[in-house]
mmCIF file of the C-alpha atoms, coordinates in Angstrom:
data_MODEL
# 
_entry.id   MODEL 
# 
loop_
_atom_site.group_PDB 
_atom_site.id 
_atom_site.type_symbol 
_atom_site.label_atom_id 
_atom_site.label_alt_id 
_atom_site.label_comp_id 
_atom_site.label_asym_id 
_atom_site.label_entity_id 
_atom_site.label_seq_id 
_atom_site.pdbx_PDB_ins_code 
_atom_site.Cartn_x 
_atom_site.Cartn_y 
_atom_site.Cartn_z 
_atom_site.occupancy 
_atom_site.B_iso_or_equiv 
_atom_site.pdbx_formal_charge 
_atom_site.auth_seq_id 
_atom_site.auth_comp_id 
_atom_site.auth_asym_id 
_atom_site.auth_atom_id 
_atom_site.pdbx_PDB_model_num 
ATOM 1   C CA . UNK A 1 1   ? -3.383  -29.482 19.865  1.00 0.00 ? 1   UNK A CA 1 
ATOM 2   C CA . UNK A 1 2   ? -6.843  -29.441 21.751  1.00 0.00 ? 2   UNK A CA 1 
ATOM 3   C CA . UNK A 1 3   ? -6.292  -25.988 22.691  1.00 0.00 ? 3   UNK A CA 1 
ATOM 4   C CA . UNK A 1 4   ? -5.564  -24.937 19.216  1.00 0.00 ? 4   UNK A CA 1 
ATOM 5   C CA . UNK A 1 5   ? -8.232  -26.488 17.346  1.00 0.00 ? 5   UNK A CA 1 
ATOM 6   C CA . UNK A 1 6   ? -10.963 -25.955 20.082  1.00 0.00 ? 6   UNK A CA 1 
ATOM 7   C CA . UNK A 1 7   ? -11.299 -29.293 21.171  1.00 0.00 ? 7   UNK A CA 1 
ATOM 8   C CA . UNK A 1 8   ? -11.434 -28.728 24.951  1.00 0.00 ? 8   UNK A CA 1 
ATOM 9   C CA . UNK A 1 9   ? -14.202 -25.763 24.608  1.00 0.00 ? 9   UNK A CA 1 
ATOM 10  C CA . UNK A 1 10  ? -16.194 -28.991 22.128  1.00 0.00 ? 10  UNK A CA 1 
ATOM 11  C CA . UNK A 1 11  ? -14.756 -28.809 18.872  1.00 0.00 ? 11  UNK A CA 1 
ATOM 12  C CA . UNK A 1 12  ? -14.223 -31.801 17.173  1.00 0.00 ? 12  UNK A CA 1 
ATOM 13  C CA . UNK A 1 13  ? -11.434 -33.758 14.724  1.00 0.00 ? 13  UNK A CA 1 
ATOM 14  C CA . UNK A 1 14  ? -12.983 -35.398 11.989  1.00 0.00 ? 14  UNK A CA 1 
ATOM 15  C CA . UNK A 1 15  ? -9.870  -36.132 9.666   1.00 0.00 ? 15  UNK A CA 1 
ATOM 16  C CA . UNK A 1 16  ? -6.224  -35.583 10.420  1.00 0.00 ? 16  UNK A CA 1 
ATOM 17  C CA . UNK A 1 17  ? -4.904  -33.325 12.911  1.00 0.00 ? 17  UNK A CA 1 
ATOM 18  C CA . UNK A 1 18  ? -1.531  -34.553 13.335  1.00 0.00 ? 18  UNK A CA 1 
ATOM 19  C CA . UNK A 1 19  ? 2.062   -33.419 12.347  1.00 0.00 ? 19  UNK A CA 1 
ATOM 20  C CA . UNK A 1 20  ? 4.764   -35.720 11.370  1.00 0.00 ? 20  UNK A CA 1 
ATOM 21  C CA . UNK A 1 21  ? 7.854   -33.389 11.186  1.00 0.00 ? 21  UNK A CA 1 
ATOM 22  C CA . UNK A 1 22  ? 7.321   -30.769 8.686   1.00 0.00 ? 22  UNK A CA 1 
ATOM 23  C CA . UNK A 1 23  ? 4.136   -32.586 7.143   1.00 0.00 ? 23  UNK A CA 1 
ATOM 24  C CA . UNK A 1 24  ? 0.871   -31.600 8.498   1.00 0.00 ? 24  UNK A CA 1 
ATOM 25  C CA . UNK A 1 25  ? -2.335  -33.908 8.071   1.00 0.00 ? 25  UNK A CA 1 
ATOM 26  C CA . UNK A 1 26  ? -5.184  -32.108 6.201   1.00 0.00 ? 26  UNK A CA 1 
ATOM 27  C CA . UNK A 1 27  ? -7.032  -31.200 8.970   1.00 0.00 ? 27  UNK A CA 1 
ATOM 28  C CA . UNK A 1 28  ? -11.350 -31.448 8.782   1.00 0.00 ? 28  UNK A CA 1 
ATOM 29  C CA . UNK A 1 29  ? -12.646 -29.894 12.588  1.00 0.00 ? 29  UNK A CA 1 
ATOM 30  C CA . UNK A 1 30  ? -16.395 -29.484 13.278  1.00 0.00 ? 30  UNK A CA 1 
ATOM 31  C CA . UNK A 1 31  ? -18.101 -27.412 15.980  1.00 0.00 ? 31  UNK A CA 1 
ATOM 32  C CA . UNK A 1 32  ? -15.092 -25.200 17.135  1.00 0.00 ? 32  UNK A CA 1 
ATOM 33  C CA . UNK A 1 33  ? -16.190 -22.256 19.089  1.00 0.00 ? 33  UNK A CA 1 
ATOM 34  C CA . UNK A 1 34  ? -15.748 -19.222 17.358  1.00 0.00 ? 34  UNK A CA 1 
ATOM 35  C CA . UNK A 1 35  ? -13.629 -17.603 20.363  1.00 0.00 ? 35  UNK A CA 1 
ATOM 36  C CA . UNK A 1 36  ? -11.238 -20.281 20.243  1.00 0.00 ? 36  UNK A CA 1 
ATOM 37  C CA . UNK A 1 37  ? -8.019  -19.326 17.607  1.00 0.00 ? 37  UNK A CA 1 
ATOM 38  C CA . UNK A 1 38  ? -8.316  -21.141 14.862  1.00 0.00 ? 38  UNK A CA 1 
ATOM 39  C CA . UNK A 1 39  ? -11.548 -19.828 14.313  1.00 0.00 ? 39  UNK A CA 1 
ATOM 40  C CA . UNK A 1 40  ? -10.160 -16.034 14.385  1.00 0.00 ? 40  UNK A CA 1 
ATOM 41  C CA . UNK A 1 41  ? -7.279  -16.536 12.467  1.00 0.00 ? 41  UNK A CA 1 
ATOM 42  C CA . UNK A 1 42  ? -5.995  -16.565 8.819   1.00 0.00 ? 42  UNK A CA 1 
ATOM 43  C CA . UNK A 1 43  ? -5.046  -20.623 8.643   1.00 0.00 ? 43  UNK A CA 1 
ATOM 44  C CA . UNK A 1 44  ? -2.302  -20.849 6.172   1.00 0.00 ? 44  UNK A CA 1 
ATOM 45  C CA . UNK A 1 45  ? -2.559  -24.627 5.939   1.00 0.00 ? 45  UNK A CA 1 
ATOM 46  C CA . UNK A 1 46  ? -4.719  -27.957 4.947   1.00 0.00 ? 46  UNK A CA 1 
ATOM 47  C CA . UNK A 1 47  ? -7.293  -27.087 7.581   1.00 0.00 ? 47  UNK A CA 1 
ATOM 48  C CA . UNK A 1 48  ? -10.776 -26.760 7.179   1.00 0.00 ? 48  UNK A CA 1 
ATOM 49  C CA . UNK A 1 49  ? -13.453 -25.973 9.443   1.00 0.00 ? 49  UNK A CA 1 
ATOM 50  C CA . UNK A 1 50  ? -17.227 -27.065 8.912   1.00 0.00 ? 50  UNK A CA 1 
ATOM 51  C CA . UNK A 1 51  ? -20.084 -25.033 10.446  1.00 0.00 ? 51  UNK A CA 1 
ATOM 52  C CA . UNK A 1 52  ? -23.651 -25.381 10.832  1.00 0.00 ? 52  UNK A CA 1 
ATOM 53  C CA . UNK A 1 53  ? -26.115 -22.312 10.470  1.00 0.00 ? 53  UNK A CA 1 
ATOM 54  C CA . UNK A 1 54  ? -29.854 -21.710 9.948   1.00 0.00 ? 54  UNK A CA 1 
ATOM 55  C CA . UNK A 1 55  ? -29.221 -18.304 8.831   1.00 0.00 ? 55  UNK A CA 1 
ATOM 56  C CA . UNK A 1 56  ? -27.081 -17.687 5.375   1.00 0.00 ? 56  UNK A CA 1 
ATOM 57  C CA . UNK A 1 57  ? -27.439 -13.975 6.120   1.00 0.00 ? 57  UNK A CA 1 
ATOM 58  C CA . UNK A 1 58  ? -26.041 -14.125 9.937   1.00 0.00 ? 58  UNK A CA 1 
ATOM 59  C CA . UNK A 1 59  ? -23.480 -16.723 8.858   1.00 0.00 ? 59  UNK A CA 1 
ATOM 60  C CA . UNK A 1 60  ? -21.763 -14.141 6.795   1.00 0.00 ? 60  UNK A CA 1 
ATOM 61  C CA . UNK A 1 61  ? -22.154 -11.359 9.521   1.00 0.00 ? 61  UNK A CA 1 
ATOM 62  C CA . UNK A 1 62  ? -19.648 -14.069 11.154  1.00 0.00 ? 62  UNK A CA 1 
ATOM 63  C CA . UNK A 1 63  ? -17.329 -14.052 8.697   1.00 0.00 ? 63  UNK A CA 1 
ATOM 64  C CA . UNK A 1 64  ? -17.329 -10.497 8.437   1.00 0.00 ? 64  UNK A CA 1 
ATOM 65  C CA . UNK A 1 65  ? -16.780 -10.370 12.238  1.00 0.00 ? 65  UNK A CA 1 
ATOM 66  C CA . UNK A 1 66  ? -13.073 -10.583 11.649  1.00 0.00 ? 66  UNK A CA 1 
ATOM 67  C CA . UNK A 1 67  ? -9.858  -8.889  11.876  1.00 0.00 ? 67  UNK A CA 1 
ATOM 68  C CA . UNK A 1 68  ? -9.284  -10.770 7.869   1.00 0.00 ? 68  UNK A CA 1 
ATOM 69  C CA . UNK A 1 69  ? -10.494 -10.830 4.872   1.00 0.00 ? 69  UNK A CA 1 
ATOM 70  C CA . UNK A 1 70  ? -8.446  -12.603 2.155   1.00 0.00 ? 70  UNK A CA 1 
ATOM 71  C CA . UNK A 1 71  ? -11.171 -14.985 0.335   1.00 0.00 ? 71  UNK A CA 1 
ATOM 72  C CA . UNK A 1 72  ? -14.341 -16.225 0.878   1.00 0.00 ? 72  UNK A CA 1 
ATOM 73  C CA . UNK A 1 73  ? -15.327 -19.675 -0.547  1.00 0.00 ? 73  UNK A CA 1 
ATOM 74  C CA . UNK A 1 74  ? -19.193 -19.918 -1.050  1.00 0.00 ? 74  UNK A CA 1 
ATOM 75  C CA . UNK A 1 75  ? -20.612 -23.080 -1.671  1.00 0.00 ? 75  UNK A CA 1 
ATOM 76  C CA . UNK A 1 76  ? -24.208 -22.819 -3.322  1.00 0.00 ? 76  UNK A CA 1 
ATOM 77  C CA . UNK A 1 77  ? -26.631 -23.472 -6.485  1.00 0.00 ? 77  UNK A CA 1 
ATOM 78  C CA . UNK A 1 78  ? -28.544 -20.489 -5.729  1.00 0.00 ? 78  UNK A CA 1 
ATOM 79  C CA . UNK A 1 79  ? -27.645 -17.390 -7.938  1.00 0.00 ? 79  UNK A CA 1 
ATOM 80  C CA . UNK A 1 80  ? -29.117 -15.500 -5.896  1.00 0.00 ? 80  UNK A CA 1 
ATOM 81  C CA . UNK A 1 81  ? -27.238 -16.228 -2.571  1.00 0.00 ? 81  UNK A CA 1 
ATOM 82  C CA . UNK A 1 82  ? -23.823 -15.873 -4.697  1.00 0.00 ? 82  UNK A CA 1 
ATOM 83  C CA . UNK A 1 83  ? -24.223 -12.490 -5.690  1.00 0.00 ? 83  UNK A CA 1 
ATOM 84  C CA . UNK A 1 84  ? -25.696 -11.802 -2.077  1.00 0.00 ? 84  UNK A CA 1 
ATOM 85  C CA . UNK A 1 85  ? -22.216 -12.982 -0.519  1.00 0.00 ? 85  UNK A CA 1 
ATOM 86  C CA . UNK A 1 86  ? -20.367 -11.055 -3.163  1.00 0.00 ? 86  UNK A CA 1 
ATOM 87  C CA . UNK A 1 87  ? -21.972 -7.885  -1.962  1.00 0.00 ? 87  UNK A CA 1 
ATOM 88  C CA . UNK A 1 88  ? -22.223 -8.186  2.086   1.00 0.00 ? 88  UNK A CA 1 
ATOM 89  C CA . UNK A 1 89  ? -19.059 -10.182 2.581   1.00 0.00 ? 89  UNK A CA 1 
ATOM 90  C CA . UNK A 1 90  ? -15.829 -7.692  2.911   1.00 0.00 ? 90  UNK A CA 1 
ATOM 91  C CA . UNK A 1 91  ? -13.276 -10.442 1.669   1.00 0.00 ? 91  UNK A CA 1 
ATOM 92  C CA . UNK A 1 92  ? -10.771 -9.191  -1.221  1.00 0.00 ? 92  UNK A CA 1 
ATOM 93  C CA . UNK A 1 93  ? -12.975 -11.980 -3.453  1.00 0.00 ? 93  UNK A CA 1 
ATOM 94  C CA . UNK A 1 94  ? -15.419 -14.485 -3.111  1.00 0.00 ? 94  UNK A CA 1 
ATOM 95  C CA . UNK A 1 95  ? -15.232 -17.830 -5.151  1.00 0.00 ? 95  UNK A CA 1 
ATOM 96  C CA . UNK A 1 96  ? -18.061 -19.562 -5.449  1.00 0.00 ? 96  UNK A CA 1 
ATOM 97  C CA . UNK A 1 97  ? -17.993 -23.432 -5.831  1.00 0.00 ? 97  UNK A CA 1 
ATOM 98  C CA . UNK A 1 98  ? -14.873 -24.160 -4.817  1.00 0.00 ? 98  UNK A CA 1 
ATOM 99  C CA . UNK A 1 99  ? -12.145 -23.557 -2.031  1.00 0.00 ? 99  UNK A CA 1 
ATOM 100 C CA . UNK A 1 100 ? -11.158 -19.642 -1.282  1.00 0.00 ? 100 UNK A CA 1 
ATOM 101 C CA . UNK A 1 101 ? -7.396  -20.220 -2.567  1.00 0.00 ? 101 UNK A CA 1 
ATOM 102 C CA . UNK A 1 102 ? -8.911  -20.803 -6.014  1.00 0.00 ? 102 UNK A CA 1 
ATOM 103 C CA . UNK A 1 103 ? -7.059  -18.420 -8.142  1.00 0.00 ? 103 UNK A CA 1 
ATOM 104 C CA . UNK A 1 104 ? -5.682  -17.415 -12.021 1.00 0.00 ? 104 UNK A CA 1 
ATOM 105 C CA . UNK A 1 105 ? -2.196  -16.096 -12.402 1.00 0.00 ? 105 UNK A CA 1 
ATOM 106 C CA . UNK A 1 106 ? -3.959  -12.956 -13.912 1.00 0.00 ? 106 UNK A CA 1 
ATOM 107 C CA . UNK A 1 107 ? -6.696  -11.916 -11.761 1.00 0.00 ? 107 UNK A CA 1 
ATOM 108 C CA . UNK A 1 108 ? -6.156  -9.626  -8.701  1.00 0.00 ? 108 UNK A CA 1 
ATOM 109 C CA . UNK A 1 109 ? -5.505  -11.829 -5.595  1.00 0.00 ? 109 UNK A CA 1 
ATOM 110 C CA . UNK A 1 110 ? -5.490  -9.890  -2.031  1.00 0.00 ? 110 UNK A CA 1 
ATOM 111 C CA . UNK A 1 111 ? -7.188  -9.107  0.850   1.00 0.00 ? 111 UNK A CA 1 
ATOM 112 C CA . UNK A 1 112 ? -8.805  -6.433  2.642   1.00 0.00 ? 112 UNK A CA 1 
ATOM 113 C CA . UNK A 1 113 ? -8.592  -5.559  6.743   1.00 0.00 ? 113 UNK A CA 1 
ATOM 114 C CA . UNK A 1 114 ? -5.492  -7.207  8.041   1.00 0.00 ? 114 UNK A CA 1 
ATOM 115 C CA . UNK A 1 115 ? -5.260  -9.539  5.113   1.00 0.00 ? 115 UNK A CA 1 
ATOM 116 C CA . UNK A 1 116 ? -2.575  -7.292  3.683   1.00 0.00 ? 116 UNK A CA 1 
ATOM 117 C CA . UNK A 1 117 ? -2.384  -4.402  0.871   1.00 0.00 ? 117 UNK A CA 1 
ATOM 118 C CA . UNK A 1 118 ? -2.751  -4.085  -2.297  1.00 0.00 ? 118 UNK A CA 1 
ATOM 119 C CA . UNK A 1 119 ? -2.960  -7.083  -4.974  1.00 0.00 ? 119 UNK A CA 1 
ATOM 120 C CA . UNK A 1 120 ? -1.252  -9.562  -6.915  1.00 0.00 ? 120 UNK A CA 1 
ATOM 121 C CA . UNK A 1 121 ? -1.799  -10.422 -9.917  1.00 0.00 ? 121 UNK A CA 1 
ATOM 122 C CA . UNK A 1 122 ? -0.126  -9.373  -14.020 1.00 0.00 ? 122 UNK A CA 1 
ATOM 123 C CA . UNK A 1 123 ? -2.595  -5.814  -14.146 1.00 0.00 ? 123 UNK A CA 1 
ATOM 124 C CA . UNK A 1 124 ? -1.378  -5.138  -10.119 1.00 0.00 ? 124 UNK A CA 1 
ATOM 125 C CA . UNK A 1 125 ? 2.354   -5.980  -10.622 1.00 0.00 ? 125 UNK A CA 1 
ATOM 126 C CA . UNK A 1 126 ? 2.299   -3.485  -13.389 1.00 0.00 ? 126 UNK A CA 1 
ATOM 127 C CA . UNK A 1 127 ? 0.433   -0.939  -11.565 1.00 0.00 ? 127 UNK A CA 1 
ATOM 128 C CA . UNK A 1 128 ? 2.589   -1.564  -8.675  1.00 0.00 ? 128 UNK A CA 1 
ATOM 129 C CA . UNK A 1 129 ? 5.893   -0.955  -11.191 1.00 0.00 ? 129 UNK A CA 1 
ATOM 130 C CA . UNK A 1 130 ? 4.475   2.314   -13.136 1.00 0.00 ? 130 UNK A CA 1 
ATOM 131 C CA . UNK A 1 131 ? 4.864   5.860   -11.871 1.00 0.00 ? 131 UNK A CA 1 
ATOM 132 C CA . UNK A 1 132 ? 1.590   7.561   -12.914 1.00 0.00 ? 132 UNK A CA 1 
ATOM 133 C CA . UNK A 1 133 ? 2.391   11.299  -14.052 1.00 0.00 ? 133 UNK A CA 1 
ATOM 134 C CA . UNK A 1 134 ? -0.195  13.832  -15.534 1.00 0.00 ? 134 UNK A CA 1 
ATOM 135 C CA . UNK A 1 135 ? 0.059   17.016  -17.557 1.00 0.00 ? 135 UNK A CA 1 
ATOM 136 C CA . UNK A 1 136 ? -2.377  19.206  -17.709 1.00 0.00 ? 136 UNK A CA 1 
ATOM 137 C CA . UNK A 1 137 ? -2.476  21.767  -20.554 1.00 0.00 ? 137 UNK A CA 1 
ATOM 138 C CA . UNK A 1 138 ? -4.093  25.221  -21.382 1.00 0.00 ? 138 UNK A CA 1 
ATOM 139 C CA . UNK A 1 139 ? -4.110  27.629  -24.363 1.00 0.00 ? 139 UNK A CA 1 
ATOM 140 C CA . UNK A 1 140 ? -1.627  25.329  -26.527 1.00 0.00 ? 140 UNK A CA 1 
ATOM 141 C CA . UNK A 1 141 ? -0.238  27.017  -29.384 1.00 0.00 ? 141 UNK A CA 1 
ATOM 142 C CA . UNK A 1 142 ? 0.165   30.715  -27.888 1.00 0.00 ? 142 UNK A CA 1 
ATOM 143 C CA . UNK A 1 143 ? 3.923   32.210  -27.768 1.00 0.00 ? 143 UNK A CA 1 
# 
């Protein structure tokens, strides 16, 4: 477990971390390196990870620096900054206020980069089940 969660390169447990059969603790880690795997990976799990920055701008440039991109949670009062990490984060959405699996039954949920293809979602399933065809037509009416 230190290896996975970064604890031997400094990274710290705050809450949890442990696995009782098929149960896993929700997990709160603080200061994990950014090489170490956890960090790099999609976590599909209770496992959060808390960062400092000084630079909202730069901190995104890190999340961008990944092979993923499902969702991006954005936690923030300022307007400004939201639309901001709409725009430079390349995440298949951005939620603001509230954890990145936030989701509606009918919006279109997916990712981008090795977060998968395509969407899910009512409008996408549809899309996904409907053969588009065109016809294009000229001079109707002549024989």
């Amino acid at each position: 477990i230190n290896a996975e969660y970064g604890v031997d390169r400094g990274g710290k447990i705050l809450s949890g971390g442990k696995r009782d059969g098929n149960f896993f603790e929700p997990t709160i880690l603080e200061q994990v390196p950014s090489i170490c795997e956890i960090s790099r990976k999609e976590v599909f799990g209770p496992v959060c990870l808390l960062e400092e920055f000084n630079s909202f701008e730069k901190v995104l440039d890190e999340v961008n620096n990944s092979a993923y991109g499902l969702q991006a949670g954005v936690f923030t009062q300022n307007i400004k900054k939201a639309f901001y990490a709409f725009n430079r984060l390349n995440v298949g959405g951005v939620v603001i206020n509230d954890i990145p699996s936030a989701r509606v039954d009918s919006m279109p949920y997916g990712g981008v980069k090795d977060s998968g293809i395509g969407r899910e979602g009512v409008k996408s399933a549809m899309d996904e089940f409907t053969e588009l065809k065109i016809m294009l037509m000229k001079d109707i009416g002549k024989l």
